[in-house]
TIRO-2110 file (N, C-alpha, C; in Angstrom, 1 decimal):
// TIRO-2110
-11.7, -8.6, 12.1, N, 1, A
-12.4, -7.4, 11.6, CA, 1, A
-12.3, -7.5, 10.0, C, 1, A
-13.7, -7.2, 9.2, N, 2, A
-13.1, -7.1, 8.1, CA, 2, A
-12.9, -5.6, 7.4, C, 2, A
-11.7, -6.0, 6.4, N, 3, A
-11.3, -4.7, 6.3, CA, 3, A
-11.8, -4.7, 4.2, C, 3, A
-11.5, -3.5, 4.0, N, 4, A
-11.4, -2.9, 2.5, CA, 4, A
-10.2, -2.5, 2.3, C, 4, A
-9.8, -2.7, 0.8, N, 5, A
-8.4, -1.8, 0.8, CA, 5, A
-8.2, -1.1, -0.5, C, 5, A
-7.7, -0.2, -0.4, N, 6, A
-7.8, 0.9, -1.7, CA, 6, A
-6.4, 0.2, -3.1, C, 6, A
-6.1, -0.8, -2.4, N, 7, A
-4.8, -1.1, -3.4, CA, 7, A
-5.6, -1.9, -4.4, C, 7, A
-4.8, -1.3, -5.8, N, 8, A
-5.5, -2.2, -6.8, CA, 8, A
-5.2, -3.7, -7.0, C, 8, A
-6.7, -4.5, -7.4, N, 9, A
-5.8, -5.8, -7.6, CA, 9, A
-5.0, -6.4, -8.5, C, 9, A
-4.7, -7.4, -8.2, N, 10, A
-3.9, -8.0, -9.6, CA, 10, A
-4.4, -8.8, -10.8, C, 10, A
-3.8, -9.4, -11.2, N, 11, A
-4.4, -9.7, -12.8, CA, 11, A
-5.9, -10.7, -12.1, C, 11, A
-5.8, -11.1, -11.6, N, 12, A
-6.4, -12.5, -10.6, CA, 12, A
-7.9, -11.8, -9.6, C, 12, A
-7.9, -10.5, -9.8, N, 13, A
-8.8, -10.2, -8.8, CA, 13, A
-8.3, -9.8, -7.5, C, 13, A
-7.4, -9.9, -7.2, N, 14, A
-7.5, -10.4, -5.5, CA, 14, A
-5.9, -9.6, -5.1, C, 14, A
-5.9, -9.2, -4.0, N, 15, A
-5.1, -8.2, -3.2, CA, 15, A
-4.3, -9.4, -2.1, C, 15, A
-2.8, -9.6, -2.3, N, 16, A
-2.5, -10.6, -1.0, CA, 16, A
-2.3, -9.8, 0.0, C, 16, A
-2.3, -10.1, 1.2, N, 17, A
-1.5, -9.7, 2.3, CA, 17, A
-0.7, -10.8, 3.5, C, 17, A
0.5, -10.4, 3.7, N, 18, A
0.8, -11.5, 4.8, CA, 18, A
0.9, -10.6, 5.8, C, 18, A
0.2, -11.6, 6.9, N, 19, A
-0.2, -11.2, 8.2, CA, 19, A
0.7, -11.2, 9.5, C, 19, A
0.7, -10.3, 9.7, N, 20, A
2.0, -10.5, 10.7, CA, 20, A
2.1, -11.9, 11.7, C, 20, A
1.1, -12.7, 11.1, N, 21, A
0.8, -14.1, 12.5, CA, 21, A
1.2, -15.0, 11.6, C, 21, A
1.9, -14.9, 10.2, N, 22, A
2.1, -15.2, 9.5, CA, 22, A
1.0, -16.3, 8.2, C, 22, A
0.2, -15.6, 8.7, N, 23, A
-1.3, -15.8, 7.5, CA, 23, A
-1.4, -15.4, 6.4, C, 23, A
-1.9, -16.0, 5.4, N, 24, A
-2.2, -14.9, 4.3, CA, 24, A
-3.5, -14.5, 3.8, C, 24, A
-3.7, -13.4, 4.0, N, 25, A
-5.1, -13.0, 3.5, CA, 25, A
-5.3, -12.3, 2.3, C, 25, A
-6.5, -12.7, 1.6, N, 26, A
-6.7, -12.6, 0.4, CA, 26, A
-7.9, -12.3, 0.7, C, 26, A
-7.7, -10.6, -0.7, N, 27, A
-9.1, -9.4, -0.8, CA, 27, A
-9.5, -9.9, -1.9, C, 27, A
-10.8, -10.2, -1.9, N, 28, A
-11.3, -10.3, -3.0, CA, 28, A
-12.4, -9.6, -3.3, C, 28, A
-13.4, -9.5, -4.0, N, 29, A
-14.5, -8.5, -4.7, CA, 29, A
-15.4, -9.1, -3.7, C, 29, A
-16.3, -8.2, -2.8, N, 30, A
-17.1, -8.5, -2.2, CA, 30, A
-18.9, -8.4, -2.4, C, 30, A
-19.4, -8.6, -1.9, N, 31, A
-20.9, -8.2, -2.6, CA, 31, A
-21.4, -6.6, -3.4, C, 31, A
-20.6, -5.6, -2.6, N, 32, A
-20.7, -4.3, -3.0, CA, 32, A
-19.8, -4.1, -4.1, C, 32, A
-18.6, -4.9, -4.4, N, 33, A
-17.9, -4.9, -5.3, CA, 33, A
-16.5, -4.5, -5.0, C, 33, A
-16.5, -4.6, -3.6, N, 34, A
-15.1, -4.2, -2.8, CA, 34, A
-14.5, -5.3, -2.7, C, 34, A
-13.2, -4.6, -2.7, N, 35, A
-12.3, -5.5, -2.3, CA, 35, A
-11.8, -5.3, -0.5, C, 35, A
-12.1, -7.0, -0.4, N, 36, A
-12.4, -6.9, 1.3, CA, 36, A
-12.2, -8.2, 1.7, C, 36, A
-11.5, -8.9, 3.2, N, 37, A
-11.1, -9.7, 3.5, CA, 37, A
-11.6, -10.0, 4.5, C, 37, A
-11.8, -10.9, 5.8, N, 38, A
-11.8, -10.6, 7.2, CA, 38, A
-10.1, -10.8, 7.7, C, 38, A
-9.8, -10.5, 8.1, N, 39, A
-8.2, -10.4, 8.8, CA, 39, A
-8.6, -10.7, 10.6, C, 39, A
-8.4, -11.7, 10.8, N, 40, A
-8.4, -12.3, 12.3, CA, 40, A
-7.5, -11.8, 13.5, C, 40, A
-6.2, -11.4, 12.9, N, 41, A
-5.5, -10.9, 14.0, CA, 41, A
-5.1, -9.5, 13.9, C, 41, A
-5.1, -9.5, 15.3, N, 42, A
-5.1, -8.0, 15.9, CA, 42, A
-4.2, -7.0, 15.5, C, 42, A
-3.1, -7.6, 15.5, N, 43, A
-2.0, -6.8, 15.5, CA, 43, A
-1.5, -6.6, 13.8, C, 43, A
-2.5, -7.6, 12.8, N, 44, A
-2.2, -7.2, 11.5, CA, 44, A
-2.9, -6.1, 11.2, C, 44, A
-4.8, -6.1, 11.7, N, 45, A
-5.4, -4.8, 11.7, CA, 45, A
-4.5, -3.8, 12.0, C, 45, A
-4.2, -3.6, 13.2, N, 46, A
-3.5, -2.5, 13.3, CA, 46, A
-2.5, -2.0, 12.1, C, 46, A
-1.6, -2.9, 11.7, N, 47, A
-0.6, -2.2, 11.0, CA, 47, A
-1.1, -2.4, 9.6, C, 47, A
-2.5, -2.9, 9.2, N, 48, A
-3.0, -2.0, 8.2, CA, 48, A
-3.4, -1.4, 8.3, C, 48, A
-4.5, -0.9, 9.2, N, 49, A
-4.9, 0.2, 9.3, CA, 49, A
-3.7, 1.8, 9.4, C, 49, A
-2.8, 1.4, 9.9, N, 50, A
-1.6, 2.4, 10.3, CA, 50, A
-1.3, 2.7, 9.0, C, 50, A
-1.2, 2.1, 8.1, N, 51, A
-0.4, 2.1, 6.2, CA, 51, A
-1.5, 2.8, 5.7, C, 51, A
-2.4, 3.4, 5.9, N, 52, A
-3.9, 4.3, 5.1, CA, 52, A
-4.6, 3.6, 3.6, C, 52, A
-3.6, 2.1, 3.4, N, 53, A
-4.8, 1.8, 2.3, CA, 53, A
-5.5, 0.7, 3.2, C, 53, A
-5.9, 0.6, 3.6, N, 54, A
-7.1, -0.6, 4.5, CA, 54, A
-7.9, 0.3, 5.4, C, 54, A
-9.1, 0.0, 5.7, N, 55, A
-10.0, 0.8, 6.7, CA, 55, A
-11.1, -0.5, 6.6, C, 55, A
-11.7, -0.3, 7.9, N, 56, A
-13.1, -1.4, 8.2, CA, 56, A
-13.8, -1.3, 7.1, C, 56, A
-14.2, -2.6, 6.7, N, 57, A
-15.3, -2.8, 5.7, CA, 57, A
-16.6, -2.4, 6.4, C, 57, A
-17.2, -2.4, 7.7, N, 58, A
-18.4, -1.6, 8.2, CA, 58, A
-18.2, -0.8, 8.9, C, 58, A
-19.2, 0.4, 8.8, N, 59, A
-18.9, 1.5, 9.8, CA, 59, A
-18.9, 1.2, 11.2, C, 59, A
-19.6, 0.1, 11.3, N, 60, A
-20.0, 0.0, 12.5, CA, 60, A
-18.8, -0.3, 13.5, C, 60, A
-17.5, -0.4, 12.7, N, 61, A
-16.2, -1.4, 12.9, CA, 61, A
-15.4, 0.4, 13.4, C, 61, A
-15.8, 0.8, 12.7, N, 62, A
-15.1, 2.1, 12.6, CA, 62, A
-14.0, 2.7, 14.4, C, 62, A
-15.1, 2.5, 15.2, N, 63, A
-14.7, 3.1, 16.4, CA, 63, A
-13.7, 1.6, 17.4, C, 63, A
-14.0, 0.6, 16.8, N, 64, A
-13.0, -0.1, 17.2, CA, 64, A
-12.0, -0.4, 16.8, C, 64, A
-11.8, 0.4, 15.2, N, 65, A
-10.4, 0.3, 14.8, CA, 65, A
-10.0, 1.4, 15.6, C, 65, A
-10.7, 2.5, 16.0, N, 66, A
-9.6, 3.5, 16.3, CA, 66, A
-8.8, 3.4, 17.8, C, 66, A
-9.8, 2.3, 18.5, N, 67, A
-9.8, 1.8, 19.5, CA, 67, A
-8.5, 1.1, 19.6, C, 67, A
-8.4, 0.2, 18.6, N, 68, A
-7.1, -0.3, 18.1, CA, 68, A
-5.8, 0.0, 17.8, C, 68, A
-6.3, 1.5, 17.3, N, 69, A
-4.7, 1.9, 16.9, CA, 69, A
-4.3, 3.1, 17.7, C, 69, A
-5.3, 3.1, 18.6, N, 70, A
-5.1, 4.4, 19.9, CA, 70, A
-4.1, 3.4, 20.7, C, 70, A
-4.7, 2.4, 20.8, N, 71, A
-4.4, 1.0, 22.2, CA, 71, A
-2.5, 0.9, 21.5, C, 71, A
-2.5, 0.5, 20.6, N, 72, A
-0.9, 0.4, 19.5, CA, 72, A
0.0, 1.6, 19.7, C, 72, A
-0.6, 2.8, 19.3, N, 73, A
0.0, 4.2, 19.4, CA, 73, A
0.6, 4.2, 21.2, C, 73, A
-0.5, 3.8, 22.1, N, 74, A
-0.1, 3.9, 23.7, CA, 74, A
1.3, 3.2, 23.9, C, 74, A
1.0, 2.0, 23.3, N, 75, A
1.9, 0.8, 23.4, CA, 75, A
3.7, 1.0, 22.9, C, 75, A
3.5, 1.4, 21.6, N, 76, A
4.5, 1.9, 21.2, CA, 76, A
5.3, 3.3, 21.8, C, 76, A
4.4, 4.1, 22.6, N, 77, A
5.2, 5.6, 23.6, CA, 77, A
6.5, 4.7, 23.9, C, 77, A
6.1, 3.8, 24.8, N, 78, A
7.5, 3.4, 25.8, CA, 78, A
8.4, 3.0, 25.0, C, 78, A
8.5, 1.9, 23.9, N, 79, A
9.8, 1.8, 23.5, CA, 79, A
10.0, 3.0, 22.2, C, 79, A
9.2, 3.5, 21.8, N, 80, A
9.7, 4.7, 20.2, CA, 80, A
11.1, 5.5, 21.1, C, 80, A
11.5, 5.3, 19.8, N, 81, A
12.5, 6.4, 19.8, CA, 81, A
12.6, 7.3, 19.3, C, 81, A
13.2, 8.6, 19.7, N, 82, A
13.0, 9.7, 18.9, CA, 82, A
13.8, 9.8, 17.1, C, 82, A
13.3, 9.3, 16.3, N, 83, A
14.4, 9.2, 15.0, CA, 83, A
13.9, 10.4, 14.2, C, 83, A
13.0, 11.5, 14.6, N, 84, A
12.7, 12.7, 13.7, CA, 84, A
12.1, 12.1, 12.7, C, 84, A
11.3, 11.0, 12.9, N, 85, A
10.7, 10.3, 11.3, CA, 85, A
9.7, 10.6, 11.9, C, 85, A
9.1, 12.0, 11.2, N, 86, A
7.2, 12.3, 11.8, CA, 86, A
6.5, 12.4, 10.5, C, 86, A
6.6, 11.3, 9.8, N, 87, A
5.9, 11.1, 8.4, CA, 87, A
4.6, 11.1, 8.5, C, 87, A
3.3, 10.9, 8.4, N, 88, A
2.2, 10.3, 8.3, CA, 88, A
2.0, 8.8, 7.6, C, 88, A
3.0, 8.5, 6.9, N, 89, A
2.8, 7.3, 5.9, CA, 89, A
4.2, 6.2, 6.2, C, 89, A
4.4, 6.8, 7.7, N, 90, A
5.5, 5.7, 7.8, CA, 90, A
5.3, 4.3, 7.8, C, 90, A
5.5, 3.2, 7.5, N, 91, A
5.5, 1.9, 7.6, CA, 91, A
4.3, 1.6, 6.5, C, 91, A
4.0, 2.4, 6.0, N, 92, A
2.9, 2.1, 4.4, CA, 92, A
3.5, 1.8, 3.3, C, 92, A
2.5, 1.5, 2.2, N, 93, A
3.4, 1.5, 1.0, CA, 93, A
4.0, 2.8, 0.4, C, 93, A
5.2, 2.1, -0.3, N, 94, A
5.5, 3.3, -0.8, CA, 94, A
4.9, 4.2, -1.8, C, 94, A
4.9, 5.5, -1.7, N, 95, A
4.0, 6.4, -3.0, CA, 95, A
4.0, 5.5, -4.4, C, 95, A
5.1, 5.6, -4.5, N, 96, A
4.8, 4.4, -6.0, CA, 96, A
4.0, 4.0, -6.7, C, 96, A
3.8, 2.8, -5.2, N, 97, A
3.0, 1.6, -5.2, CA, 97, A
1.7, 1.9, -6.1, C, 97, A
0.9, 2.9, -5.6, N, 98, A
-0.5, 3.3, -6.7, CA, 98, A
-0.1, 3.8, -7.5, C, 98, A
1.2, 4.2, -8.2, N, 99, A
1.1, 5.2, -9.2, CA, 99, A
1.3, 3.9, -10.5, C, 99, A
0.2, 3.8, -11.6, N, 100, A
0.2, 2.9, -12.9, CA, 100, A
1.7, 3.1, -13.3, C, 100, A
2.0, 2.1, -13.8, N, 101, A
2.9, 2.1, -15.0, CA, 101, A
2.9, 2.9, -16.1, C, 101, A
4.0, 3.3, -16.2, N, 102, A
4.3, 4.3, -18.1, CA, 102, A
5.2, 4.2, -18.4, C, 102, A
5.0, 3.9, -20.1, N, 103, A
6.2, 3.8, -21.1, CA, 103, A
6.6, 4.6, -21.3, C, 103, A
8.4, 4.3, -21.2, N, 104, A
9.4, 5.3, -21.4, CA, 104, A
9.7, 5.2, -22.4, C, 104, A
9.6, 6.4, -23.2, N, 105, A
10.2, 6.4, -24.9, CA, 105, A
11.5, 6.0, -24.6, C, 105, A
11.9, 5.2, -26.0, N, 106, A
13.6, 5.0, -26.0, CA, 106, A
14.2, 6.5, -26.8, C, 106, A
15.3, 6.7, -26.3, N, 107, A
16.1, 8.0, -27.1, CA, 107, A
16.0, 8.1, -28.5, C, 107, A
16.1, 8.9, -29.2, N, 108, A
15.8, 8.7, -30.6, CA, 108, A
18.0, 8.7, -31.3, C, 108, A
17.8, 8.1, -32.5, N, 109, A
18.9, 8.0, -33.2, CA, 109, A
19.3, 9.2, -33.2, C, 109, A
20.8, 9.6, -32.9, N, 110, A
21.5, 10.8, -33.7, CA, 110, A
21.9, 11.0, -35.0, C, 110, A
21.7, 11.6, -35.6, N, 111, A
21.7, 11.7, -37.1, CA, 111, A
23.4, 11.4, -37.5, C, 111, A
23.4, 10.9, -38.7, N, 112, A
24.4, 10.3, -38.7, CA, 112, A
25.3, 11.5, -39.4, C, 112, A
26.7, 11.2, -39.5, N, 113, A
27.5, 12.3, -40.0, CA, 113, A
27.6, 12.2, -41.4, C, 113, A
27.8, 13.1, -42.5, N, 114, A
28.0, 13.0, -43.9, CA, 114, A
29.1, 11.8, -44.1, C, 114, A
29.6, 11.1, -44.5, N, 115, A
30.4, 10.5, -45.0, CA, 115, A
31.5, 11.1, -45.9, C, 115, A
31.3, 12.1, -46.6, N, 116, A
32.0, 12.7, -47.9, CA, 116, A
32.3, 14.1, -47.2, C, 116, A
34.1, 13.8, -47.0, N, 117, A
34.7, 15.3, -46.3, CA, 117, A
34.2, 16.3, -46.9, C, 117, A
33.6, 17.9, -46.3, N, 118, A
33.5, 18.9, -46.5, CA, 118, A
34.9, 19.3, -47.5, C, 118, A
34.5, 19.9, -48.6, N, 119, A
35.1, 20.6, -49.8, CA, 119, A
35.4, 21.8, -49.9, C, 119, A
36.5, 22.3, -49.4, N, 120, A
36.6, 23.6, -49.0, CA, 120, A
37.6, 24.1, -48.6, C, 120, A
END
């Protein structure tokens, strides 16, 4: 399936991903200007699609991803365990991840002390 993904790229263009089948797929700028891959196996779709920065590059794909991660969600009932982790963003990147970089001012100097004892 190919997918789009909302993560920005790197200096290079291009978004890696390693595949759970141990592949590497690489997003690059596509004719629309997306960044988009085809990703071959199943079970990587799923667990990008599960992380919310990847979705089908065609709509038309749309109802078989969800097909996909309904079929994963089923799959997963029997062994989950209850750990109270009812996140939405579990197994995604972390918030961070999209948030840019920013410079941290360094502290500024303490002013220094007189040298010449108070007179008094």
């Amino acid at each position: 399936m190919k997918l789009q993904t909302a993560i920005p790229a790197r200096r290079d263009g291009t978004v890696i991903v390693q595949g759970l089948d141990g592949q590497r797929y690489v997003f690059t700028k596509d004719q629309d200007n997306e960044l988009s891959c085809d990703v071959t196996d199943d079970a990587t779709v799923v667990h990008l699609l599960a992380g919310k920065n990847f979705w089908p590059a065609d709509e038309r794909d749309a109802e078989a991803a969800l097909k996909l991660l309904d079929a994963a969600d089923d799959s997963d009932d029997d062994a989950d365990f209850d750990d109270d982790d009812d996140s939405d963003d579990a197994g995604g990147l972390p918030q961070e991840a999209n948030t840019p970089p920013q410079r941290i001012a360094k502290p500024g100097r303490k002013p220094r002390k007189s040298a010449t004892p108070d007179a008094g």
